[in-house]
MARKEDO-145725 format. One record per atom (N, C-alpha, C): residue number from 1; atom name; x, z negated, y negated. Coordinates in steps of 0.001 Angstrom, whole numbers, plus 500000, padded with zeros to 6 digits. Each point is the difference from the previous one (the first is absolute). Last residue first. Layout:
<mizas>
miza resi:NUM	name:CA	X:X	Z:Z	Y:Y
...
</mizas>
This chain:
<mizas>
miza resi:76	name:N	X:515092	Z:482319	Y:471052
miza resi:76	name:CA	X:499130	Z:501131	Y:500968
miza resi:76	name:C	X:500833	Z:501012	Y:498942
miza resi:75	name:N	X:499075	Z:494556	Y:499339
miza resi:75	name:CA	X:500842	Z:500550	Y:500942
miza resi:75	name:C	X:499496	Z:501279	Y:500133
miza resi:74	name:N	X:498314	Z:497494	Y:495651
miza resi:74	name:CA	X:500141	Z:499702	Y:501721
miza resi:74	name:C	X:500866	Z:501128	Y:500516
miza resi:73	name:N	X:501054	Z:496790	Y:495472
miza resi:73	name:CA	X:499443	Z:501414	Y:500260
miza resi:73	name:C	X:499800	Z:500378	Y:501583
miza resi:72	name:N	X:500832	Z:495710	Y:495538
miza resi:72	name:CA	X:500102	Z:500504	Y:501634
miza resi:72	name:C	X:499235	Z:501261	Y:500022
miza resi:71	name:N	X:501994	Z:498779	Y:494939
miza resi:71	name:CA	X:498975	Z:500255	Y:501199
miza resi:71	name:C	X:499928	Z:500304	Y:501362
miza resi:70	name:N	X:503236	Z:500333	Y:496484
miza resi:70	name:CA	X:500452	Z:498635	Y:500358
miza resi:70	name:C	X:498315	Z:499386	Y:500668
miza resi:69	name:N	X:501567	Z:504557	Y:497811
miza resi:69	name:CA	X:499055	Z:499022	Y:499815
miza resi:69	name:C	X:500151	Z:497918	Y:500005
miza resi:68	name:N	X:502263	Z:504592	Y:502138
miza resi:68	name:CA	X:500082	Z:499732	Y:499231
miza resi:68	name:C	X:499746	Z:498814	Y:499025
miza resi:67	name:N	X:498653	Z:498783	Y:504582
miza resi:67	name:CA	X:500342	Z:501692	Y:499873
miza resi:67	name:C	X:500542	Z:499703	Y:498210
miza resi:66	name:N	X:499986	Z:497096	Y:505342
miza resi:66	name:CA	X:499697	Z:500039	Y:498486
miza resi:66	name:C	X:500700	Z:500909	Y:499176
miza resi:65	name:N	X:498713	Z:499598	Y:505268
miza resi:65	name:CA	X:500971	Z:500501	Y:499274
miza resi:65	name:C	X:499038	Z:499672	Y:498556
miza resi:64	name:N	X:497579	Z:500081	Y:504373
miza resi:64	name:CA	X:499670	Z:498878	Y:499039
miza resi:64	name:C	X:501238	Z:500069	Y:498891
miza resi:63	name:N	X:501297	Z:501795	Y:504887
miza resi:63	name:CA	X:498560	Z:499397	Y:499123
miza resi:63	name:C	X:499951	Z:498977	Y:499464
miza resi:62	name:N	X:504687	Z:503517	Y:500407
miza resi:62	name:CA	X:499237	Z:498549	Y:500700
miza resi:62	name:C	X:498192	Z:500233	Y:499475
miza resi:61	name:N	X:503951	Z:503225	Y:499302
miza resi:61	name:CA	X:498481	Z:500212	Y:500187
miza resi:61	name:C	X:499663	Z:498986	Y:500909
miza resi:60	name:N	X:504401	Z:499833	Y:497786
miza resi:60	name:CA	X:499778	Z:500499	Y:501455
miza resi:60	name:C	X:498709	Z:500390	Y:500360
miza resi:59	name:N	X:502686	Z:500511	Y:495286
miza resi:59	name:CA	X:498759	Z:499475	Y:500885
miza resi:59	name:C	X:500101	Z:500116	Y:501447
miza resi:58	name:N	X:502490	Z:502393	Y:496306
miza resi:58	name:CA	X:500338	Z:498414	Y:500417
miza resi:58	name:C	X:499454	Z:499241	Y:500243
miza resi:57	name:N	X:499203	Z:504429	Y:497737
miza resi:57	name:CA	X:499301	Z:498427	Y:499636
miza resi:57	name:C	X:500740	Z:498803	Y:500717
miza resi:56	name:N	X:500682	Z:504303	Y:501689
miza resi:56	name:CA	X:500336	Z:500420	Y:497785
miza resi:56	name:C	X:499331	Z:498307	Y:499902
miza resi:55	name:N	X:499329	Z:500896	Y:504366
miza resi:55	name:CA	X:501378	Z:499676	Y:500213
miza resi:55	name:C	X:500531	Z:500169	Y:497889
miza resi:54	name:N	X:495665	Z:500552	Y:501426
miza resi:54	name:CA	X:499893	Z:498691	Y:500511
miza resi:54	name:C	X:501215	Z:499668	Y:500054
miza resi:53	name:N	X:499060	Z:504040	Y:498998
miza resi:53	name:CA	X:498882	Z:499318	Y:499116
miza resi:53	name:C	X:500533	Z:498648	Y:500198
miza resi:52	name:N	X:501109	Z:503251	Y:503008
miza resi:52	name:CA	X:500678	Z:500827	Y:498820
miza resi:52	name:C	X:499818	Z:498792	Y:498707
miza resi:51	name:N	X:497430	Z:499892	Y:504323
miza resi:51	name:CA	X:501066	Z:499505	Y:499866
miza resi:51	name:C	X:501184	Z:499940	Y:499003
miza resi:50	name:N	X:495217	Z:502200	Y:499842
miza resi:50	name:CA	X:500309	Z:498636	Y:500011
miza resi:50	name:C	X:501747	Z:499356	Y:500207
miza resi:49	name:N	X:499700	Z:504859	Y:499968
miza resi:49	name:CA	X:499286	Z:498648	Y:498619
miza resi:49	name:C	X:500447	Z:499024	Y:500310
miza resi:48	name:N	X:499724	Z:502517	Y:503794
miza resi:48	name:CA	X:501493	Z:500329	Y:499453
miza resi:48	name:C	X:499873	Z:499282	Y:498085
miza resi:47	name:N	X:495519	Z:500083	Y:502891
miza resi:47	name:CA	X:501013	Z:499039	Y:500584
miza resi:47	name:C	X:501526	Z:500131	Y:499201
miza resi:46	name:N	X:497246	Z:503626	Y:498362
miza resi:46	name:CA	X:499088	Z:498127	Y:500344
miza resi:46	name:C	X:501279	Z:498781	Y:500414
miza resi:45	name:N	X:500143	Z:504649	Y:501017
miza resi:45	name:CA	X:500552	Z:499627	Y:498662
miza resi:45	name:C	X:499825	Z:498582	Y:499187
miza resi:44	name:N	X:498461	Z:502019	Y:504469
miza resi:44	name:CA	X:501276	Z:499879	Y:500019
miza resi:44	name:C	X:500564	Z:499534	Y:498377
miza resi:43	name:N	X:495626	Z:501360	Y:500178
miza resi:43	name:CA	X:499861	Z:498733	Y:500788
miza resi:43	name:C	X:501662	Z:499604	Y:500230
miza resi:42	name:N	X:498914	Z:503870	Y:497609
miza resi:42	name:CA	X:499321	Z:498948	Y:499387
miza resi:42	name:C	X:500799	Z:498506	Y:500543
miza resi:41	name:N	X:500492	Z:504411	Y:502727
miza resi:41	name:CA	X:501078	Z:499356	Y:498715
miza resi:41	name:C	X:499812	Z:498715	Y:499278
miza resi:40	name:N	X:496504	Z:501169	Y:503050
miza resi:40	name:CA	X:501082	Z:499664	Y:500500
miza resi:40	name:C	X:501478	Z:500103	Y:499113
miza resi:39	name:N	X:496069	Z:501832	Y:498322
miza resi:39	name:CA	X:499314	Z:498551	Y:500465
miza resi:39	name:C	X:501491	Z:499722	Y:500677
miza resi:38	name:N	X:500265	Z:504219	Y:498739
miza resi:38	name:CA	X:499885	Z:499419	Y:499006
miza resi:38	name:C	X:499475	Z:498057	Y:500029
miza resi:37	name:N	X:500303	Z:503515	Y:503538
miza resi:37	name:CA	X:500959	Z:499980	Y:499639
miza resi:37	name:C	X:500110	Z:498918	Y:498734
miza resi:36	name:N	X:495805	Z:501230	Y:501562
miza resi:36	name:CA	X:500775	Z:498894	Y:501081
miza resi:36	name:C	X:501406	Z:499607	Y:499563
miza resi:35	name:N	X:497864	Z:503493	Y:497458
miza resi:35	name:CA	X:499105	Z:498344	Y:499977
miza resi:35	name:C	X:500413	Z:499235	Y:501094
miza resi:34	name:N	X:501337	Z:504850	Y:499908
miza resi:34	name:CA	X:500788	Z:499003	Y:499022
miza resi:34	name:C	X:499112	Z:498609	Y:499871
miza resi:33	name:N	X:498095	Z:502762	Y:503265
miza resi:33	name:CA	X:501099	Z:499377	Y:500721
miza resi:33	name:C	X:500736	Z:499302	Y:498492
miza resi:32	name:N	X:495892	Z:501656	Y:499815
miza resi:32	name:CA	X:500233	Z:498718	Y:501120
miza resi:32	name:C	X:501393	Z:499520	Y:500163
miza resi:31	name:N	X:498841	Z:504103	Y:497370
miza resi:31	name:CA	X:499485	Z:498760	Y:499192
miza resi:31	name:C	X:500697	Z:499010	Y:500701
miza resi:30	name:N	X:500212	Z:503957	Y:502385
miza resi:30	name:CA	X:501193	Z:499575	Y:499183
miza resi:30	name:C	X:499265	Z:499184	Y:498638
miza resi:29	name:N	X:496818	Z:501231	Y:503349
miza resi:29	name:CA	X:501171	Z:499503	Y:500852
miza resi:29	name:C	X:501513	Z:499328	Y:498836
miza resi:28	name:N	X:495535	Z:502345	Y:497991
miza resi:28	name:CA	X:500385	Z:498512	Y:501137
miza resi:28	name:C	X:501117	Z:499237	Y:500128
miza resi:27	name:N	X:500476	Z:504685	Y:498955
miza resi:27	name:CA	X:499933	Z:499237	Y:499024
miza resi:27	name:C	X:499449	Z:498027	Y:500206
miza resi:26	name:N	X:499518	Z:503894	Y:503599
miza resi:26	name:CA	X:501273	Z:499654	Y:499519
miza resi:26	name:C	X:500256	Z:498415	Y:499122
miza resi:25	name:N	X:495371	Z:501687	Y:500939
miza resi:25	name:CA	X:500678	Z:499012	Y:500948
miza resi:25	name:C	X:501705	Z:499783	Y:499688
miza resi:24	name:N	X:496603	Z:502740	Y:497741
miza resi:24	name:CA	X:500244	Z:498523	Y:499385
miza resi:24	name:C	X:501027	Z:499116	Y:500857
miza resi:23	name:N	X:498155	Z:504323	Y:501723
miza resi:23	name:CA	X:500753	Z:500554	Y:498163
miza resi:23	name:C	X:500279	Z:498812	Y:499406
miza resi:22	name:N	X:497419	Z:500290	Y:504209
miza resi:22	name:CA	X:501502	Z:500332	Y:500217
miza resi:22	name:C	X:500405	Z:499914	Y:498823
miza resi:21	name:N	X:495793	Z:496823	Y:500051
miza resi:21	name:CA	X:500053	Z:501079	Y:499993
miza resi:21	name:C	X:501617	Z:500387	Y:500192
miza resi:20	name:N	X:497499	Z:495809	Y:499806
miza resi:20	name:CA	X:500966	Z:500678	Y:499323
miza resi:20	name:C	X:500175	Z:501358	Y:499921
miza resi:19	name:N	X:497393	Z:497657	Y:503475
miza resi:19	name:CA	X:499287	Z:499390	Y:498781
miza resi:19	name:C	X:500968	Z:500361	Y:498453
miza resi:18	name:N	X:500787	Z:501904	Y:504489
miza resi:18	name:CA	X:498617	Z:500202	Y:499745
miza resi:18	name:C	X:499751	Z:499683	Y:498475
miza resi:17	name:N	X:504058	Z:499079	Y:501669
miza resi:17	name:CA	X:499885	Z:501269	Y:499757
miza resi:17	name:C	X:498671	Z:500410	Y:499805
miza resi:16	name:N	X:500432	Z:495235	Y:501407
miza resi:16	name:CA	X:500877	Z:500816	Y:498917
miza resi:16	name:C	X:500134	Z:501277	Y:499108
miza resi:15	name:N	X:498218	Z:498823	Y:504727
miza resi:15	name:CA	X:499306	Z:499601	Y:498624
miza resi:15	name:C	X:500646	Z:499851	Y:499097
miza resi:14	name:N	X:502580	Z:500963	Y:503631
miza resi:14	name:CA	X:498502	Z:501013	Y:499668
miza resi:14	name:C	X:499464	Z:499899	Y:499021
miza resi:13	name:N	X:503802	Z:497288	Y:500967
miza resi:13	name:CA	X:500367	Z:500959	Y:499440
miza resi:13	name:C	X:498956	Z:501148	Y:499354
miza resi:12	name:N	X:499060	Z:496006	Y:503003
miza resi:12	name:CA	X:500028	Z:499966	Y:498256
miza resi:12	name:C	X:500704	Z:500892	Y:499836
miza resi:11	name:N	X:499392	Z:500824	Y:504291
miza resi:11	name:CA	X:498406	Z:499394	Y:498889
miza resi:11	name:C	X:500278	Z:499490	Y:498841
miza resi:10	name:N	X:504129	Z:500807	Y:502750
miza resi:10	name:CA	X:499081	Z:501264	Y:499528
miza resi:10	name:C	X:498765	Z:499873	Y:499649
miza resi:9	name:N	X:502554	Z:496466	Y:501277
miza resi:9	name:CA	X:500645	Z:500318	Y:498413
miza resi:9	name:C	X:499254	Z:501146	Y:500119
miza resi:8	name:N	X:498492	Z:497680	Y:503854
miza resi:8	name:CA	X:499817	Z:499563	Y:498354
miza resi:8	name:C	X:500520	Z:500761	Y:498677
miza resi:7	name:N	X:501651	Z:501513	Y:504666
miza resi:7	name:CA	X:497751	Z:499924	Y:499619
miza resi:7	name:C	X:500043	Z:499843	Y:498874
miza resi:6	name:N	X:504471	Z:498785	Y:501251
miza resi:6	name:CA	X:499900	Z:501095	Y:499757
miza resi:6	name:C	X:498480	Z:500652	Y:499766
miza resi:5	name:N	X:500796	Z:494767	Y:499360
miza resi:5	name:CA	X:500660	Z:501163	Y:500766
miza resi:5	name:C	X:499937	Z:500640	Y:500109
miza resi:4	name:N	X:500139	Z:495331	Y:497683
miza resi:4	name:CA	X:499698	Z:501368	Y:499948
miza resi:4	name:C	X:500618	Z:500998	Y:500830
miza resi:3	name:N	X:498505	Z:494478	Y:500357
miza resi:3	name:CA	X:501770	Z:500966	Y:499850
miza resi:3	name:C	X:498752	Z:501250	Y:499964
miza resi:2	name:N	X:497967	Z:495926	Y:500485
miza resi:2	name:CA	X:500523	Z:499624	Y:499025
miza resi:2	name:C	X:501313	Z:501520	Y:499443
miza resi:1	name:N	X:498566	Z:497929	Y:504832
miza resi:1	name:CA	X:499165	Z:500000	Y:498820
miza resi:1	name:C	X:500882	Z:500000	Y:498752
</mizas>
């Protein structure tokens, strides 16, 4: 349960093409794919911050780190 297999990907490939028509499906396809690309840089970039963030501050990113301020600030 749970795994796609060769049946499946051709019923959604079907309806796809039904509900898109051939002339959209490319374009689809290369929407889908920079939006993954773009979510996964995002997400890789995310993390390469934070640490970037936490070592310019001389923070170990304890919880509860008091921030400029001299205001506790939560962990995350």
């Amino acid at each position: 349960m749970g795994q796609l297999g060769l049946p499946e990907l051709l019923l959604i490939g079907a309806v796809a093409l039904v509900l898109f028509g051939p002339a959209r499906l490319p374009e689809l396809g290369r929407s889908l794919g920079r939006a993954m690309r773009e979510f996964r840089d995002a997400v890789r970039g995310a993390g390469v911050d934070d640490e970037e963030k936490h070592s310019a501050d001389g923070q170990s990113g304890g919880e509860g780190a008091a921030g400029e301020d001299g205001r506790r600030r939560p962990a995350g």
